[in-house]
N, CA and C atoms as an extended XYZ file, in Angstrom:
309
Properties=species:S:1:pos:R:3:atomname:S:1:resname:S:1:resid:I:1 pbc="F F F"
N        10.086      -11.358        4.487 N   UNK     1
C         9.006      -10.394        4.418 CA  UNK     1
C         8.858       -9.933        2.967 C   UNK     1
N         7.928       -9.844        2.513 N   UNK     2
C         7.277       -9.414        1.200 CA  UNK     2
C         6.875       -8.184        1.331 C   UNK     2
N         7.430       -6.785        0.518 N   UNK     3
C         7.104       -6.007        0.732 CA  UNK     3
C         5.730       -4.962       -0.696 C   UNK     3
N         4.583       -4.617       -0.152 N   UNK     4
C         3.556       -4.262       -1.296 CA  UNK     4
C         3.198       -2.697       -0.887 C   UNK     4
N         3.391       -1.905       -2.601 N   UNK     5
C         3.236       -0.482       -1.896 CA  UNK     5
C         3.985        0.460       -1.950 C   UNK     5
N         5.509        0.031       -1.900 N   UNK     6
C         6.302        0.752       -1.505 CA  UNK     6
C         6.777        0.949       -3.157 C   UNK     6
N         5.662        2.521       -3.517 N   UNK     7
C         5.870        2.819       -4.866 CA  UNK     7
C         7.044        3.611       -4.924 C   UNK     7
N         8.088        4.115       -6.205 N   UNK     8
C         9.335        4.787       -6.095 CA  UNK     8
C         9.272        5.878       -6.421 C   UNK     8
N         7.665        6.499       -6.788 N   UNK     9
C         8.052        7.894       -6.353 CA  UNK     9
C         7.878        8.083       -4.840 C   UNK     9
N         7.968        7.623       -3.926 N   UNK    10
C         7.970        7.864       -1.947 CA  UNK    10
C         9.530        8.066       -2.306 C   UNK    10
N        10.838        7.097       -2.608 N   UNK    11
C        11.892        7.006       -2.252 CA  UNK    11
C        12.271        6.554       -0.803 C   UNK    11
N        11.339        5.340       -0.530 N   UNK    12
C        11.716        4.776        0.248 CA  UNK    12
C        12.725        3.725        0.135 C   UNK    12
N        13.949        4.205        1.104 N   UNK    13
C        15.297        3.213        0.256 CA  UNK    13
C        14.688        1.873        1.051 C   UNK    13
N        13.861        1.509        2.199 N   UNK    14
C        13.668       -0.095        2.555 CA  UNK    14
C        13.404       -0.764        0.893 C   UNK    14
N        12.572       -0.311        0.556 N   UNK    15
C        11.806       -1.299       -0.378 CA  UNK    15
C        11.372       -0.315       -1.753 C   UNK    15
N        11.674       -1.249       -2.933 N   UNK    16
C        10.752       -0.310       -4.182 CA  UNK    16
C        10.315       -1.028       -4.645 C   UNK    16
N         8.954       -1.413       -4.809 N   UNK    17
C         7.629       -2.282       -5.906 CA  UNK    17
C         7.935       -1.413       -6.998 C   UNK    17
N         8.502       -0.259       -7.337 N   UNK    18
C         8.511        0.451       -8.875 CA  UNK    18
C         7.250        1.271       -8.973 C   UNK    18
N         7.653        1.970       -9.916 N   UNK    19
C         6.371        3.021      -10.144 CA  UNK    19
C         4.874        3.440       -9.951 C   UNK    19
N         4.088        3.813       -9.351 N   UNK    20
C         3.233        3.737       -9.310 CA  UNK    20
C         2.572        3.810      -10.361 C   UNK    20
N         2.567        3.849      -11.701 N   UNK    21
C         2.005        4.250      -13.136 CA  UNK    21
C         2.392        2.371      -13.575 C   UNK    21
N         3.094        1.805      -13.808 N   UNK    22
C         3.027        0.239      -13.448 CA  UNK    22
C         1.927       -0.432      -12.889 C   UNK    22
N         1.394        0.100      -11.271 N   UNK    23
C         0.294       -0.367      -11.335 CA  UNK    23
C        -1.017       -0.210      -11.261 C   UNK    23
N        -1.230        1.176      -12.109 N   UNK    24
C        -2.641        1.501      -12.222 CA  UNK    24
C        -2.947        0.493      -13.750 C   UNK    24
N        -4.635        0.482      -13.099 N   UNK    25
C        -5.645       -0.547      -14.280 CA  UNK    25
C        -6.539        0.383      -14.450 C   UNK    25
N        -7.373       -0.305      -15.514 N   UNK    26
C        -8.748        0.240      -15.741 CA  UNK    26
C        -9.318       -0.186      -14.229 C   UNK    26
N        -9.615       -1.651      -13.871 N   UNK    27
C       -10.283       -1.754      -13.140 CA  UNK    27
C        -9.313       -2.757      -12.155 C   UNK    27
N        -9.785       -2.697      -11.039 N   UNK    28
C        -9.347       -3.696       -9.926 CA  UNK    28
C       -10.379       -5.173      -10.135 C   UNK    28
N        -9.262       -5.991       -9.639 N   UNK    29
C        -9.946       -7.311       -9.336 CA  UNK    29
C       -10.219       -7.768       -8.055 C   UNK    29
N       -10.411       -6.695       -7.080 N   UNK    30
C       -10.559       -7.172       -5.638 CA  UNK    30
C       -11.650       -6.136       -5.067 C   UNK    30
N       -11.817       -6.549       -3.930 N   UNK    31
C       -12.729       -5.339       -3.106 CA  UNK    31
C       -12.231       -4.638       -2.330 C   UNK    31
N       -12.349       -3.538       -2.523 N   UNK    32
C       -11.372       -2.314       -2.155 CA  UNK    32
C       -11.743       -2.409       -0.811 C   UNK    32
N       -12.866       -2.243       -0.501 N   UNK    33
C       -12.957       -2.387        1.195 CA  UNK    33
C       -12.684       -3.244        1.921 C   UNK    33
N       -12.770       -4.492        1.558 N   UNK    34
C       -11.906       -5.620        2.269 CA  UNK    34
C       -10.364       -5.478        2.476 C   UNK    34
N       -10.260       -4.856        1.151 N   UNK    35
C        -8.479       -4.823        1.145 CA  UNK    35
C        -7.999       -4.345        2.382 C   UNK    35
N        -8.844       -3.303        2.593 N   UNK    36
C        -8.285       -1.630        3.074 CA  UNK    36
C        -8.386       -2.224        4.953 C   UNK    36
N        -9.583       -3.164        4.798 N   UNK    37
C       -10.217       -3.292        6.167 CA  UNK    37
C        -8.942       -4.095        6.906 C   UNK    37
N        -8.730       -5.004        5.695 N   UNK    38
C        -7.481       -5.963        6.374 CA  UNK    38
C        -6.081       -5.045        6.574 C   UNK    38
N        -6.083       -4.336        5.918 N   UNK    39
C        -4.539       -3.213        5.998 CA  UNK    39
C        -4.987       -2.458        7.080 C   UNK    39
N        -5.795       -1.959        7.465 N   UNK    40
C        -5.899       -1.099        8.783 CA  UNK    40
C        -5.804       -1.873       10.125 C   UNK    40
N        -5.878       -3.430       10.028 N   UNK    41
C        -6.140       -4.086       11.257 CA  UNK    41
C        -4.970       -4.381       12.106 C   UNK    41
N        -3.954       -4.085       11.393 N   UNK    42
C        -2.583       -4.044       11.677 CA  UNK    42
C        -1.792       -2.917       12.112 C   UNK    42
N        -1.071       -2.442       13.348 N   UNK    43
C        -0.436       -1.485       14.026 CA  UNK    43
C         0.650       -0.894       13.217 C   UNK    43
N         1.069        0.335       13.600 N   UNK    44
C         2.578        0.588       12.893 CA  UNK    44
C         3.926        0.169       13.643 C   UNK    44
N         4.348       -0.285       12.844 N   UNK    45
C         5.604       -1.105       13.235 CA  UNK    45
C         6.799       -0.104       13.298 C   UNK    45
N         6.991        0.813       12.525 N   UNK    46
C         7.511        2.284       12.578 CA  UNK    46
C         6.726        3.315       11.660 C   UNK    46
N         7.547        4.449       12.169 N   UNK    47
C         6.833        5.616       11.592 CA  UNK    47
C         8.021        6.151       11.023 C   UNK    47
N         8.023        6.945        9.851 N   UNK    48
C         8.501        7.572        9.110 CA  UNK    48
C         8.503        8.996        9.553 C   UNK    48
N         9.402        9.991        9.947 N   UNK    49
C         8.984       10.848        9.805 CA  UNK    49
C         9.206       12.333        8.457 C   UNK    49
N         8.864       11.928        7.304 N   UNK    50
C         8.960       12.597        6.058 CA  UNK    50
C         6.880       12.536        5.559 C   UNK    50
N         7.657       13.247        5.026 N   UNK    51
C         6.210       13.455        3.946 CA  UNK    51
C         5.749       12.415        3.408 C   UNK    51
N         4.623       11.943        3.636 N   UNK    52
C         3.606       11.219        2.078 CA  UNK    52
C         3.226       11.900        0.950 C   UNK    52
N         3.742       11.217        0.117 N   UNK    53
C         2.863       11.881       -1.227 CA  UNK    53
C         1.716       11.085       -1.637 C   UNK    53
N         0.727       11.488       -2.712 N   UNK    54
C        -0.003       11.425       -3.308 CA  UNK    54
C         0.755       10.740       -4.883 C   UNK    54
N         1.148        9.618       -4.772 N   UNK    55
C         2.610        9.141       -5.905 CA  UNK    55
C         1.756        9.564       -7.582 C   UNK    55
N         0.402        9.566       -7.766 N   UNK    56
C        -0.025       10.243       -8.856 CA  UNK    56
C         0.006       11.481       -9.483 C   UNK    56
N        -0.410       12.464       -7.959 N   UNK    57
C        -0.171       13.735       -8.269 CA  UNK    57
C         0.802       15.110       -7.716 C   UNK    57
N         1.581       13.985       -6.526 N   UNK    58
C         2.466       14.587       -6.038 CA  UNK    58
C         2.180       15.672       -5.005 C   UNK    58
N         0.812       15.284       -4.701 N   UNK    59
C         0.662       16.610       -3.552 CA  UNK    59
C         0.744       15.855       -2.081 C   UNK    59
N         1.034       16.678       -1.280 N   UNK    60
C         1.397       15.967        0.300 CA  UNK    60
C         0.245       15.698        0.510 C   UNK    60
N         0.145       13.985        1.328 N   UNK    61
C        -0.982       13.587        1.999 CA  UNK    61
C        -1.061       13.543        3.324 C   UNK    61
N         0.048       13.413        3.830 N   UNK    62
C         0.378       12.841        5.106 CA  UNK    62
C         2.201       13.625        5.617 C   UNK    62
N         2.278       14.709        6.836 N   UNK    63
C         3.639       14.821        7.078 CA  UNK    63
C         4.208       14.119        7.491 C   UNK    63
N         3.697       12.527        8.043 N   UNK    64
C         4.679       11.385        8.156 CA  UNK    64
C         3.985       10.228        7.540 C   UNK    64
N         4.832        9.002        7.538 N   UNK    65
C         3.742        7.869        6.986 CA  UNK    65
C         4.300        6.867        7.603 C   UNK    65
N         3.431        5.441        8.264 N   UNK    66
C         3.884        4.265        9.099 CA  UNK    66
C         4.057        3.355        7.937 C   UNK    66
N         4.941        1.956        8.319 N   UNK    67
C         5.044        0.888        7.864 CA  UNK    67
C         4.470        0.137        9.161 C   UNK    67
N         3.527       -0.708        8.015 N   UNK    68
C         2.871       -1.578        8.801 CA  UNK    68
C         3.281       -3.543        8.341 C   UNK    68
N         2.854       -4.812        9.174 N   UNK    69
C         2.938       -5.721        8.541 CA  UNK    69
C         2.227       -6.815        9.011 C   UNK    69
N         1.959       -7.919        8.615 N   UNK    70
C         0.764       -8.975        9.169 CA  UNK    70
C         1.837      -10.408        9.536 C   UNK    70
N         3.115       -9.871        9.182 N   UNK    71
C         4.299      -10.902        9.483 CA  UNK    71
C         4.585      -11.838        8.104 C   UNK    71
N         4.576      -11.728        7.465 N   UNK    72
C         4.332      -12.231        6.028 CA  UNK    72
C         4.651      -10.609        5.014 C   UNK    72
N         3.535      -10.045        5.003 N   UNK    73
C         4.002       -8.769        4.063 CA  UNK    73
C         3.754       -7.229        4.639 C   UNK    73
N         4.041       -6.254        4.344 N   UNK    74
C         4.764       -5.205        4.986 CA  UNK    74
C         4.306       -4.057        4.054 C   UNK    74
N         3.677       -2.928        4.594 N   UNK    75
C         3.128       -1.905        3.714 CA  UNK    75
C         3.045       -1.096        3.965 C   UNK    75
N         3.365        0.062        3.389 N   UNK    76
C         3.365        1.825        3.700 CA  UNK    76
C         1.964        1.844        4.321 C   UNK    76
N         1.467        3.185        5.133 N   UNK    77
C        -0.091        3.748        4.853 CA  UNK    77
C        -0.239        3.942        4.231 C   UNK    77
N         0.130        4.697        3.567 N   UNK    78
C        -0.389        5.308        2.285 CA  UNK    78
C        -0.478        4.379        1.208 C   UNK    78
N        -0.178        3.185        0.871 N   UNK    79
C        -1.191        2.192        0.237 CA  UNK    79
C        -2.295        2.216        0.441 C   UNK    79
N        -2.913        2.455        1.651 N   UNK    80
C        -4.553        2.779        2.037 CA  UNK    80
C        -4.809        3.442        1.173 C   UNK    80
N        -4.262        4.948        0.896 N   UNK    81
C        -4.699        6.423        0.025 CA  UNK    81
C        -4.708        6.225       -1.372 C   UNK    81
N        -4.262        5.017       -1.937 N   UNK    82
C        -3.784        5.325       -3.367 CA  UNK    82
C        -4.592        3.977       -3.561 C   UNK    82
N        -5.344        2.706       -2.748 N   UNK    83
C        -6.286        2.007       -3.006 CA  UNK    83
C        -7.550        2.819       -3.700 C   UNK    83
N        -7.925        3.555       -1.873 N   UNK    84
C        -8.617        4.046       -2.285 CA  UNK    84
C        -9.694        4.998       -3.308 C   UNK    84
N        -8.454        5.841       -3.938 N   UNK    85
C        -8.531        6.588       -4.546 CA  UNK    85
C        -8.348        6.067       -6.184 C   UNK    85
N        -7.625        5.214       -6.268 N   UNK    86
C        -6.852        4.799       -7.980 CA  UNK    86
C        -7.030        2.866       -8.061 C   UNK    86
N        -7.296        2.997       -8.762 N   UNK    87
C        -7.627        1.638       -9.795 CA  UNK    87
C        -6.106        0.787       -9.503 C   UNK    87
N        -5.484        0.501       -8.378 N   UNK    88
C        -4.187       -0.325       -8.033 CA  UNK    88
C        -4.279       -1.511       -8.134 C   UNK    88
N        -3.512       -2.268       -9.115 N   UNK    89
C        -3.631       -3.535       -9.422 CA  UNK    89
C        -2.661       -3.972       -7.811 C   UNK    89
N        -2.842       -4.747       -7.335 N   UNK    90
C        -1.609       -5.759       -6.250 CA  UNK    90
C        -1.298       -6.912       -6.352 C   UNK    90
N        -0.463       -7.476       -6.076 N   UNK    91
C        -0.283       -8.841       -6.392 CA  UNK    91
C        -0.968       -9.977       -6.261 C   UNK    91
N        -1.024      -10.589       -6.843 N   UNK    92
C        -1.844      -11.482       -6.719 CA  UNK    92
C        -2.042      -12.831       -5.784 C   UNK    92
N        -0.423      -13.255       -5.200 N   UNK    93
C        -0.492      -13.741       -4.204 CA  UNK    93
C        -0.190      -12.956       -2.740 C   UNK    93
N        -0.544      -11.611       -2.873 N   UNK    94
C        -0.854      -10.762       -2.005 CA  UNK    94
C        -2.553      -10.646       -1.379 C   UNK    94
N        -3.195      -10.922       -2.547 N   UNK    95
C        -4.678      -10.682       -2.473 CA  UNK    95
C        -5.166      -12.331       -1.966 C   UNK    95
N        -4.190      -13.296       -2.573 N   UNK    96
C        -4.789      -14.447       -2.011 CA  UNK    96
C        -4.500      -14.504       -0.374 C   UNK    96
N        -3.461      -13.681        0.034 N   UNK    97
C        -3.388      -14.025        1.273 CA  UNK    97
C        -4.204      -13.412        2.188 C   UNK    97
N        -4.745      -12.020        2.276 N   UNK    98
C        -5.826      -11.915        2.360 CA  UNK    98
C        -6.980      -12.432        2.344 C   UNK    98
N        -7.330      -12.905        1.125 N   UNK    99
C        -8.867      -13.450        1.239 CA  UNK    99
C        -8.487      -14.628        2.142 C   UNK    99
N        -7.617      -15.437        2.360 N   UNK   100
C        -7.048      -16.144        3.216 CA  UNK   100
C        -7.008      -15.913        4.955 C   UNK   100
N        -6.884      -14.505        5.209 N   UNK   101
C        -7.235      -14.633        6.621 CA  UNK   101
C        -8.848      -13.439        7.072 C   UNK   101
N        -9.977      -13.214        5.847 N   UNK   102
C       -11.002      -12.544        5.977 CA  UNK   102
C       -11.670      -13.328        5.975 C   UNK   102
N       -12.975      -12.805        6.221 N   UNK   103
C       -14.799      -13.292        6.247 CA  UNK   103
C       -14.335      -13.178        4.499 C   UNK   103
């Protein structure tokens, strides 16, 4: 399992991708709504029960947060929140796998 997301300010001991300041860009190379559409289509596999942060500004988003996965790679929710919101570069054979199972 490949894990994307799991930035180290959460302190999630499963998994750390490293900082969230690592992967902000000027701009993204993908479509945020596709991304997001394919990350929501998937159930939670567990739930966390701690706080989400906001890994930019540190304010609570969420009093718990799920890990989700498509069987291949594996992702906080709150990757949804910090797409949405911030210029997140992702990997790149993350994004191919995606466009790989979308319209």
């Amino acid at each position: 399992m490949k894990f994307v997301g799991f930035f180290s300010e959460m302190n999630v001991t499963m998994a750390d991708n490293g900082s969230i300041n690592d992967y902000i860009t000027d701009t993204v190379n993908y479509d945020k709504k596709r991304i997001i559409k394919y990350l929501l289509t998937f159930g939670r596999q567990a739930v966390c029960p701690r706080s989400a942060i906001d890994c930019i500004t540190g304010k609570i988003i969420s009093t718990s947060f799920a890990v989700n996965d498509d069987g291949q790679y594996c992702w906080p929710d709150f990757l949804i929140y910090h797409i949405d919101r911030y210029p997140i570069r992702l990997p790149e054979d993350f994004l191919q796998h995606v466009l790989s199972k979308t319209e």
